[in-house]
C-alpha positions as CSV (number, residue, x, y, z in Angstrom):
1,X,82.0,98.8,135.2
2,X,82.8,98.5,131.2
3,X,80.6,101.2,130.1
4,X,81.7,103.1,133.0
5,X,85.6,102.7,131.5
6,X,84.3,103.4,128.4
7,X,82.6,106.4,129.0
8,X,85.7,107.6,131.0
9,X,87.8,106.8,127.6
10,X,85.7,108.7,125.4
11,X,84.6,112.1,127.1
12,X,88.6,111.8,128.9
13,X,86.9,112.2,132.1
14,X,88.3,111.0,135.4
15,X,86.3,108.8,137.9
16,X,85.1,111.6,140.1
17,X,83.9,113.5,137.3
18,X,81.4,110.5,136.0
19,X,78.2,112.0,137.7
20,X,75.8,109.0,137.0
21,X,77.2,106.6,139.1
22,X,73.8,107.3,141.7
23,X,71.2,107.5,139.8
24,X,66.8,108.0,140.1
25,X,64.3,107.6,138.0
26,X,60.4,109.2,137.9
27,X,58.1,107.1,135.7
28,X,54.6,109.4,135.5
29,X,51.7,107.6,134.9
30,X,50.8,110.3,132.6
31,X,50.7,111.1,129.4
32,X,51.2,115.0,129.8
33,X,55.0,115.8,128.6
34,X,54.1,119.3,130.6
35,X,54.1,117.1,134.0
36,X,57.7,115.9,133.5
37,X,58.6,119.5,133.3
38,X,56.4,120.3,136.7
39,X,58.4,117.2,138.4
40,X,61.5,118.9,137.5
41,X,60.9,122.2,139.0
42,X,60.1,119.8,142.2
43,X,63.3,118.1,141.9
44,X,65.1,121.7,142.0
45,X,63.2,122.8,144.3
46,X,64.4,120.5,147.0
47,X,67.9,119.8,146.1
48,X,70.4,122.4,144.4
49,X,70.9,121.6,140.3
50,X,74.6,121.2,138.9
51,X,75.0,123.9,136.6
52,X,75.3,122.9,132.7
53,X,74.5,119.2,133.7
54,X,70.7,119.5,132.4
55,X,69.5,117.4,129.1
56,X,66.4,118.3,127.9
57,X,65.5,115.0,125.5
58,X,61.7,115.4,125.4
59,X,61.9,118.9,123.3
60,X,65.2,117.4,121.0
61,X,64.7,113.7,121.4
62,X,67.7,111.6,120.4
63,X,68.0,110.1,116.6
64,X,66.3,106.7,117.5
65,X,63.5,108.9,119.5
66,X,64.6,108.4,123.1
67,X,62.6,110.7,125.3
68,X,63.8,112.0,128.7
69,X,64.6,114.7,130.8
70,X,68.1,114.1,132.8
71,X,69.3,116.3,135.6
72,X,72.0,116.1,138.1
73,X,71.6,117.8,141.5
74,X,73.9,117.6,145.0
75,X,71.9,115.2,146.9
76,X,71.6,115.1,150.6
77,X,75.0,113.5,151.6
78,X,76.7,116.2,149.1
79,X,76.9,113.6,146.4
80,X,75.9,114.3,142.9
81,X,73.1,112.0,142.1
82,X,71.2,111.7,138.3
83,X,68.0,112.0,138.1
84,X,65.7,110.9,134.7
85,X,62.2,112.0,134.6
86,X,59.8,110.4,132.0
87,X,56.3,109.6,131.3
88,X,55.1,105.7,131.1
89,X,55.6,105.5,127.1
90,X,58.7,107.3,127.2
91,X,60.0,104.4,129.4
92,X,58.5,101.5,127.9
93,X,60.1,103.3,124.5
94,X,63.2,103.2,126.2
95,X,63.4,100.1,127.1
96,X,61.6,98.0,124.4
97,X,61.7,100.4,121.2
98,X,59.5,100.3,118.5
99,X,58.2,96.6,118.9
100,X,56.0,98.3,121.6
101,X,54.7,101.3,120.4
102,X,53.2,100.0,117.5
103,X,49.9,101.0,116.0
104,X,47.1,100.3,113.7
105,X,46.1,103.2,111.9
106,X,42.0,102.7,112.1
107,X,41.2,104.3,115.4
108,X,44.0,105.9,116.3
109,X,44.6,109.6,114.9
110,X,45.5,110.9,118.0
111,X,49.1,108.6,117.9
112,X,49.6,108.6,114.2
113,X,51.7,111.3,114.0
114,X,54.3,110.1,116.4
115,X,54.0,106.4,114.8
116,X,54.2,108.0,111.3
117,X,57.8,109.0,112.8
118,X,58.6,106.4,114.1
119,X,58.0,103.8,111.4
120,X,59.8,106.6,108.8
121,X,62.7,105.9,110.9
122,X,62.3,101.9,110.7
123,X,61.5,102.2,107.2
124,X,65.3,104.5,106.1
125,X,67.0,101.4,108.5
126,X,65.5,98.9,105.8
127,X,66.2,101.2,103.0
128,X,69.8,101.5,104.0
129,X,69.6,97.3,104.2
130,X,68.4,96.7,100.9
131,X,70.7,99.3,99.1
132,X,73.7,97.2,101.4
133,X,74.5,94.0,99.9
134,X,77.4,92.8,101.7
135,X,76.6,92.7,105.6
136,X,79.5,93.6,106.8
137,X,78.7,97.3,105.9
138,X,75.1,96.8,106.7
139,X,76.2,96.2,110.2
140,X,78.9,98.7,110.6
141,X,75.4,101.5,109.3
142,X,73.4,99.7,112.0
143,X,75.9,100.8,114.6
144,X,75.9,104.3,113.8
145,X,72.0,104.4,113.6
146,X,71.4,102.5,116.9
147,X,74.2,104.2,119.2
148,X,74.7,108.0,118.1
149,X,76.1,111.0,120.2
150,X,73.7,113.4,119.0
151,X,74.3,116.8,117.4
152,X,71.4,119.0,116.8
153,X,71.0,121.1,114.0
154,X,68.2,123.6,112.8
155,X,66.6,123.9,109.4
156,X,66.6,127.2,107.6
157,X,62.5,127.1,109.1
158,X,63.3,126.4,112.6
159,X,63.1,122.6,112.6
160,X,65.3,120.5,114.5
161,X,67.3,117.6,113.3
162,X,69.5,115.4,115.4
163,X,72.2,113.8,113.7
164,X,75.7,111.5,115.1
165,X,78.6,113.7,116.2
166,X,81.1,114.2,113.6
167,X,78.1,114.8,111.1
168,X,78.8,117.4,108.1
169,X,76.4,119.2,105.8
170,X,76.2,116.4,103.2
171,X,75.0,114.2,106.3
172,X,72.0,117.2,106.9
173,X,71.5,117.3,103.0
174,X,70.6,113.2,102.4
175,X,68.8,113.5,105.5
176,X,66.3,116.5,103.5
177,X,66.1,114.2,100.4
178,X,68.4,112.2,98.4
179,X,68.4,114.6,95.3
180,X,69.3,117.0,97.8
181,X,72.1,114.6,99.3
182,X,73.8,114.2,95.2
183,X,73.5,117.8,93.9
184,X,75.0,119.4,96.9
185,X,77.9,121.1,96.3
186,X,78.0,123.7,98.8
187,X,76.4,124.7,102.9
188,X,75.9,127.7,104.5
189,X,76.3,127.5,109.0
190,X,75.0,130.5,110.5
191,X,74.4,132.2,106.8
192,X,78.6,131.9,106.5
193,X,79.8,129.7,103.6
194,X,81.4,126.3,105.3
195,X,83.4,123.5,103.4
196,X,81.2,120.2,103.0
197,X,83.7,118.5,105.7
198,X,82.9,121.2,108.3
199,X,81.6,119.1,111.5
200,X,78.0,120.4,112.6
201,X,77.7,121.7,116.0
202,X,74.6,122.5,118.7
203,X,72.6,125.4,117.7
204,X,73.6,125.5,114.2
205,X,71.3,126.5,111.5
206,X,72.0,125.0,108.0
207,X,71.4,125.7,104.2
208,X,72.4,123.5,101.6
209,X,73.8,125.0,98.0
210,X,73.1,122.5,95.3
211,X,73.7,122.5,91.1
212,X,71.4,120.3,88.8
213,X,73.6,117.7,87.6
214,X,75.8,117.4,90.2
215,X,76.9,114.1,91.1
216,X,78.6,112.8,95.0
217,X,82.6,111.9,94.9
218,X,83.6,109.0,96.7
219,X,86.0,111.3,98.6
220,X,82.5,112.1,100.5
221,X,82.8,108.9,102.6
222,X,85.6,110.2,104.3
223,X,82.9,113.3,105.7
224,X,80.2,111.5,106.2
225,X,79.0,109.0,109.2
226,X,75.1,108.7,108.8
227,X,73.9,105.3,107.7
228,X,71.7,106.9,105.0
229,X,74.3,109.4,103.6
230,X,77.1,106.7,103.4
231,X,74.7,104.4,101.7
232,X,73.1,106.5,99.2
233,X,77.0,107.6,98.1
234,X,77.9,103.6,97.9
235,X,75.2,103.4,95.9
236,X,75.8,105.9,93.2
237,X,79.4,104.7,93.2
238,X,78.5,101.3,92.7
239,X,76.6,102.0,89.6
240,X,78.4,104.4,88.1
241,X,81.9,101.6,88.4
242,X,79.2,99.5,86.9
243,X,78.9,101.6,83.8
244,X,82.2,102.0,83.2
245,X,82.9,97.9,83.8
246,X,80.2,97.4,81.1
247,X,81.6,99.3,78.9
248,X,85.1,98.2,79.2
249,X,84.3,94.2,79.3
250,X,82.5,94.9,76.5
251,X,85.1,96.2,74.9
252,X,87.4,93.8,76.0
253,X,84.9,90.6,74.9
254,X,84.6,92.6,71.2
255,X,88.4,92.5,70.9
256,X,88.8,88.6,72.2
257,X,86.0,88.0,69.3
258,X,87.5,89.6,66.6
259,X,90.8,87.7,67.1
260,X,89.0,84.7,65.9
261,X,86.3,85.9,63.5
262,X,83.5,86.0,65.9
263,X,80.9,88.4,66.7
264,X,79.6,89.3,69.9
265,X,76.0,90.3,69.3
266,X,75.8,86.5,67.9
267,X,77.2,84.9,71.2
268,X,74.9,87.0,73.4
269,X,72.0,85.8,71.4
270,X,72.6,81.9,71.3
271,X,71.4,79.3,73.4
272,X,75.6,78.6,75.0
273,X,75.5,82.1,76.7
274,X,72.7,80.5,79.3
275,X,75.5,78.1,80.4
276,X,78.0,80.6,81.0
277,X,75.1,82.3,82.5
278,X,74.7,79.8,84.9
279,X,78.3,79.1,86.2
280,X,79.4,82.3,86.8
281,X,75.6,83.0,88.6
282,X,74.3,85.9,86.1
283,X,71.3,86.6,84.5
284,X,71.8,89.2,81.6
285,X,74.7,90.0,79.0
286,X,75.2,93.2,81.0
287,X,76.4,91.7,84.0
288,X,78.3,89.3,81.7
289,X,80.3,92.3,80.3
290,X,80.6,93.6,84.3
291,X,82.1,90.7,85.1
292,X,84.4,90.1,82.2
293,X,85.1,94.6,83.3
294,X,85.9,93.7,87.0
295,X,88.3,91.0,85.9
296,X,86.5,88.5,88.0
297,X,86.7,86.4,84.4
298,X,89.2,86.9,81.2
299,X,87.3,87.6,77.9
300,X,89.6,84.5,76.5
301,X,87.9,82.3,78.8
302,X,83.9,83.1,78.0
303,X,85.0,83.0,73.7
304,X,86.6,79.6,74.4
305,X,82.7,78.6,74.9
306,X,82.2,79.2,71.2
307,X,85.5,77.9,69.5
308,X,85.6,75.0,66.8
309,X,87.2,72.0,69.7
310,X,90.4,72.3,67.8
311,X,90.7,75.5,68.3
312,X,89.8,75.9,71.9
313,X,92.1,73.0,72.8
314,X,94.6,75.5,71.9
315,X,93.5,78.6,73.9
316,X,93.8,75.9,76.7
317,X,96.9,74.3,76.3
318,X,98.9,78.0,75.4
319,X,99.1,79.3,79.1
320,X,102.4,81.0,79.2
321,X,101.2,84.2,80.9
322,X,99.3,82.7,83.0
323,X,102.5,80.5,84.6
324,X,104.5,83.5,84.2
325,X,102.2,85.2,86.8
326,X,101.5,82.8,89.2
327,X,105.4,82.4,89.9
328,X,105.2,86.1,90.8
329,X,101.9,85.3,93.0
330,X,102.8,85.6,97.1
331,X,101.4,82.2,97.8
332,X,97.6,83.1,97.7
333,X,95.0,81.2,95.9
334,X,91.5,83.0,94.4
335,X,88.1,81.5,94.0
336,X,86.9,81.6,90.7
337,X,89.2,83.7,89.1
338,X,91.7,82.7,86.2
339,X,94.4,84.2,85.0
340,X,94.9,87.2,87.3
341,X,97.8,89.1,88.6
342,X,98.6,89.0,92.4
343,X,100.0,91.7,94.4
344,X,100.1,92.6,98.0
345,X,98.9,95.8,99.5
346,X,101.8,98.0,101.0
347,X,99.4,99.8,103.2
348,X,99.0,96.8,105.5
349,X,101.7,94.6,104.2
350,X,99.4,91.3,104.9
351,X,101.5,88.0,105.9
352,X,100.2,83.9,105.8
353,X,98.1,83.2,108.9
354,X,96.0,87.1,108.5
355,X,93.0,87.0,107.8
356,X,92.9,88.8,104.5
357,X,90.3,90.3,101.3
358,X,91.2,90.7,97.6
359,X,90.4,93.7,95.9
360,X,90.3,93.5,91.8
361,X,91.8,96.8,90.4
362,X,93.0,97.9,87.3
363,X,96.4,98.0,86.1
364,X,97.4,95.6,89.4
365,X,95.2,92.5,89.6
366,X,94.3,91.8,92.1
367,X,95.4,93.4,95.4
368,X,95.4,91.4,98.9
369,X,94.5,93.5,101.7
370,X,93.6,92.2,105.3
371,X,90.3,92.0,106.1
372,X,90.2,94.8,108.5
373,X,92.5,96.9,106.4
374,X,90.6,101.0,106.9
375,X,91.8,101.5,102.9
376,X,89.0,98.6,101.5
377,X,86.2,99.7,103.8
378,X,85.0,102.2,101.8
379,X,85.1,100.5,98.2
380,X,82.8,98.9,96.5
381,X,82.0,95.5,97.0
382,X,81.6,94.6,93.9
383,X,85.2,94.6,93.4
384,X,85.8,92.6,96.7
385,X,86.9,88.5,96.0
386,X,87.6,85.3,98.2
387,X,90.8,84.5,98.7
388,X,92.9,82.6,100.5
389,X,96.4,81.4,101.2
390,X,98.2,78.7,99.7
391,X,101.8,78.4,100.8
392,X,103.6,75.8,99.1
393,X,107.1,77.1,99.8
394,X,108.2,79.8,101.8
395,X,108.1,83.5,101.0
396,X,109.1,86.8,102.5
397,X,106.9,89.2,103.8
398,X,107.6,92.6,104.7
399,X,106.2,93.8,108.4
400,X,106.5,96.9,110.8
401,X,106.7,96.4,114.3
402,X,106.7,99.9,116.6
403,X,109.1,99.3,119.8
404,X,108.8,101.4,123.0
405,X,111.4,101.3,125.5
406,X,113.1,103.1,128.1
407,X,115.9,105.3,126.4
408,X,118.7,103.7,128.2
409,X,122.6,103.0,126.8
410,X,122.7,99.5,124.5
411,X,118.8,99.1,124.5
412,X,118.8,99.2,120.3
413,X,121.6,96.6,120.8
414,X,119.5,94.4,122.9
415,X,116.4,94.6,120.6
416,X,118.5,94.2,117.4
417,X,120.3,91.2,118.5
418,X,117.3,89.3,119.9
419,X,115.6,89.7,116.4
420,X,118.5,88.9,114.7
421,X,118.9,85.7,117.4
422,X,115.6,84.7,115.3
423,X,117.3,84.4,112.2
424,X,115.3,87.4,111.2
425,X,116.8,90.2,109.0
426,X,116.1,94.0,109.7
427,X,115.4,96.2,106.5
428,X,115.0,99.6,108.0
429,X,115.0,100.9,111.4
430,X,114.1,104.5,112.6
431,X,114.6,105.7,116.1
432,X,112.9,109.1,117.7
433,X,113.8,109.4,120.9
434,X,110.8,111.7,123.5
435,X,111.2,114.1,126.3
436,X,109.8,111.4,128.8
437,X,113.0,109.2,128.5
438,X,111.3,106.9,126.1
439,X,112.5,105.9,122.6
440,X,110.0,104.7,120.1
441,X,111.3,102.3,117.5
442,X,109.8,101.7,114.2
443,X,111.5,98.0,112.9
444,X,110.6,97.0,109.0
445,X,112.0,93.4,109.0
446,X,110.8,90.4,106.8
447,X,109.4,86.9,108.0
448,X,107.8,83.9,106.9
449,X,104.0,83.9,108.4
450,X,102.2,85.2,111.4
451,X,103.3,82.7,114.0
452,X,106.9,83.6,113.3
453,X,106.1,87.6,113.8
454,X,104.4,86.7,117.3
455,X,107.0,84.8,118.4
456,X,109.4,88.0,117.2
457,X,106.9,90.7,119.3
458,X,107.1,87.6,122.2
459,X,110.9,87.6,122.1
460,X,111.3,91.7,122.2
461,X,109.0,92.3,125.2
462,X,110.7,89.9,127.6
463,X,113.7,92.6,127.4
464,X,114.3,94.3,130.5
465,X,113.5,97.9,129.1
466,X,110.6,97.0,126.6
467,X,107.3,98.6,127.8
468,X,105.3,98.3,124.5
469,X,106.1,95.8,121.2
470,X,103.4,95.7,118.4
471,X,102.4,95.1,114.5
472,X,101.9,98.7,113.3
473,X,100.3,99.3,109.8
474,X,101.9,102.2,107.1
475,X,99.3,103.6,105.5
């Protein structure tokens, strides 16, 4: 009954237009893809075929090489009944995947081919693993590569390649070859020119344009949905922020040396670096200077290692900025990380009780975020630190909450004075009446934590002409 829901949701279908609900299925003992097609011409031979309604997924089989042919015909009683027609190791594909259609190469030319394809598409699933560190977006590729709509696409030479709805040239150009994916900078549909966000359709034939030298902009993410594509981007952003933090943590470090006559090809050469080394879990000077570039560690902190004692008692005891910031911080503590400036994000205005992710930027500290905030799903990872909060007296925090009611006489009234009943102050209200007779109500108000905003969204939809009261992000 849930997929059937879901499927209703997505294709905005109504119940009597979900076809599937009967359903048969052929299994042929065998192996001849021709006899599936002979069964068919059976099967509309005896009952009448729904027009439009037939998938053919033996000659385009889906991206994780499902093989089928599905048909829906008026059945006896007038119904409309499914019908899948399949050989033996279609079904046991189907239904057990590539754990049982494996193969040892010695003996067996006649199936290497189709294993050949089969393993290649294994093999880009562990690529796309090994190239993901953190496993939240390991997970949210796997998705996409398990469970695609397909869209199916020709080469310039005829081939067909199946790709997840929503997919765009740079998808079809990674796909071809990685070098292919990074020097694109251009596609042609249908030999007409399209922009790199254009959304492939059935039927279409595609060309990529590329330049040597090229490089992918992280704006690509937003136009991309196959696992391999987003990956490969990551990637190359990942390395190329890695440059740039090497270079400026270097430069940072040299600066924090000179300020007390050190130098810092001496301190990457003596036997104190391997401590530092070891605390902060790296194993090379150029991941010290990416770390000291991320601002996951100050340069004052790694020269400290290498002052005279009197001198580094000092550094220590002279942290003036450092308790001039944390009065500023909004209550959140960070592992590992000294000295850093604390801000909240006002895309998702996160308050104590979320579940939230800090982000290390330049020019802001670091930035809390909640964790499911769509703004640090795309960033590197890298730049993604532990945090947590650490209320030791009682902030403000700025929320939105979206109200929709029946537009009726005194309903703001009612909703205004059961927030302010809370003790709860209301910043900003906007109102925007619709042509149904609702009002939608957008409320920014400020409160103390989590469990005070529920019992806010608690107290509004108890009121007589409240149909909807939610937390709505601004981004």
């Amino acid at each position: 009954f849930y997929s059937i829901s879901k499927k209703m949701q997505r294709q905005q279908i109504n119940f009597d237009e979900v076809y599937d609900l009967t359903a048969f299925r052929i299994i042929l003992e065998s192996d001849k893809e021709i006899e599936c097609y002979e069964v068919l011409s059976l099967v509309h031979a005896l009952w009448k075929p729904v027009p439009g309604r037939f998938k053919d997924y033996i000659a385009m089989p889906k991206a994780n090489n499902y093989r089928s042919l599905h048909t829906i015909v008026i059945g006896p009683y007038g119904e409309r009944v499914e019908i899948q027609i399949r050989t033996r190791n279609m079904h046991e594909w189907a239904e057990e995947g590539i754990a049982a259609h494996w193969r040892y190469k010695e003996g067996l030319n006649a199936h290497l081919s189709n294993d050949e394809e089969q393993i290649k598409k294994l093999r880009e699933l562990l690529e796309v693993q090994q190239e993901l560190k953190h496993p939240r977006e390991f997970m949210t590729n796997l998705k996409l590569a398990l469970f695609p709509e397909e869209v199916y696409v020709f080469t310039p030479k005829g081939d067909v390649r199946s790709f997840p709805r929503g997919a765009t040239p740079i998808d079809f150009a990674y796909s071809i070859h990685t070098d292919v994916g990074s020097q694109c900078i251009g596609a042609k549909v249908n030999r007409s020119i399209v922009p790199l966000k254009y959304e492939l359709k059935n039927g279409d034939t595609v060309e990529v344009i590329t330049q040597a030298g090229h490089h992918p902009s992280k704006d690509w993410l937003k136009h991309t949905v196959t696992p391999k594509a987003r990956a490969k981007i990551r990637n190359w952003i990942k390395e190329e922020e890695r440059e740039r933090s090497i270079s400026l943590g270097r430069n940072l470090l040299e600066s924090e040396c000179k300020k007390h006559n050190l130098k810092l090809s001496q301190i990457i050469k003596s036997e104190e670096i391997k401590k530092i080394y070891q605390e902060y879990s790296i194993d090379a000077p150029d991941s010290l200077m990416a770390t000291v570039g991320y601002g996951k560690v100050s340069p004052k902190r790694i020269v400290q290692y290498f002052l005279p004692e009197s001198e580094a008692e000092i550094v220590k005891t002279t942290p003036e900025k450092k308790r001039k910031r944390s009065s500023d911080s909004p209550g959140v503590s960070l592992t590992g990380i000294e000295d850093v400036m604390v801000t909240v994000a006002k895309c998702c205005h996160p308050i104590p009780g979320d579940e939230i992710s800090g982000y290390i930027s330049r020019g802001r500290g670091v930035v809390i975020h909640t964790a499911g905030c769509p703004n640090i799903q795309d960033i590197d990872t890298e730049r993604i630190v532990d945090v947590a909060w650490n209320i030791k007296e009682k902030h403000a925090y700025p929320v939105h909450i979206r109200v929709v009611c029946n537009d009726q006489k005194g309903v703001l009234a009612e909703i205004s004075a059961a927030i302010s009943s809370l003790d709860i102050n209301i910043s900003h209200a906007d109102i925007d009446t619709r042509p149904n007779m609702q009002a939608i109500c957008n409320f920014m108000m400020s409160v103390n934590d989590l469990n005070q905003l529920k019992q806010i969204i608690s107290t509004i939809k108890k009121l007589k002409n409240v149909i909807e009261a939610d937390r709505i992000n601004i981004l």
